[in-house]
N, C-alpha and C positions, 0 to 999 in steps of 0.2 A: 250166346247159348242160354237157353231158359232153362229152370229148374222146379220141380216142385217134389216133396217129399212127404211123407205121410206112415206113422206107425198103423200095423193092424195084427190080428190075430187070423194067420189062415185056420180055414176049417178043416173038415176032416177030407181026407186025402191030399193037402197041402199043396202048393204052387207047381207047379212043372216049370223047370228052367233048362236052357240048352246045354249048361255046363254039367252041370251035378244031377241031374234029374228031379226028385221031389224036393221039396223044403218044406219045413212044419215050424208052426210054433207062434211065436214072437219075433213079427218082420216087420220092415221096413222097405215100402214103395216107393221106386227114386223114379220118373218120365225126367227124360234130357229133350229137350226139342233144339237143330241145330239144323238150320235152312230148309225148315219143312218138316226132314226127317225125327221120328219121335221114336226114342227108344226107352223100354220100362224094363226096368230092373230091380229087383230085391236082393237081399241080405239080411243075415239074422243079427235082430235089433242090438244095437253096440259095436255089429261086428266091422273088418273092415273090408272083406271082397262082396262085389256086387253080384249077380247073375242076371243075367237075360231071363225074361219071363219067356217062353216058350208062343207063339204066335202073338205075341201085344205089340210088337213093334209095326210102325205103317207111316206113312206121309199124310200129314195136311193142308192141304190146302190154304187155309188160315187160321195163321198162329195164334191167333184169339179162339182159337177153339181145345187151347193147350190144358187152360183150367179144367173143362170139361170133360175131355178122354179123360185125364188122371182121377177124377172123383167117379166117372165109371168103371174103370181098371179098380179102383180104391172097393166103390160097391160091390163089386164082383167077387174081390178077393175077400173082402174082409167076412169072413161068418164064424167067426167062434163058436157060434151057437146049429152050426153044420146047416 
């Protein structure tokens, strides 16, 4: 299983996740890729439960394309500046 991780500052209206619903603040974007399947998740930075981002998760086709979803999940999420 692959792994990439990534601090950012959501913006205004913060993440939607399947567990808890919004999240704000000072997070941390975890993508697990595990035979295709890619799953994105955050938690608030430090902390220790993760959440499902709300529609990010999806299959790829090829796992070299692993780096790439996550720094577009990353550019999406990340706007501090809203």
């Amino acid at each position: 299983m692959a792994e990439r991780s990534s601090l950012f500052v959501a913006g205004p209206g913060g993440v939607m996740t399947d567990e808890v619903g919004v999240v704000t603040g000072d997070l941390e974007l975890r993508t697990t890729l595990d035979r295709g399947a890619l799953r994105a998740e955050v938690r608030y930075e430090g902390a220790e439960e993760w959440y499902a981002v709300t529609g990010a998760s999806c299959r790829l086709a090829d796992p070299r394309d692993h780096d790439a979803v996550h720094a577009v999940l990353l550019g999406v999420l990340d706007r501090p500046e809203g």
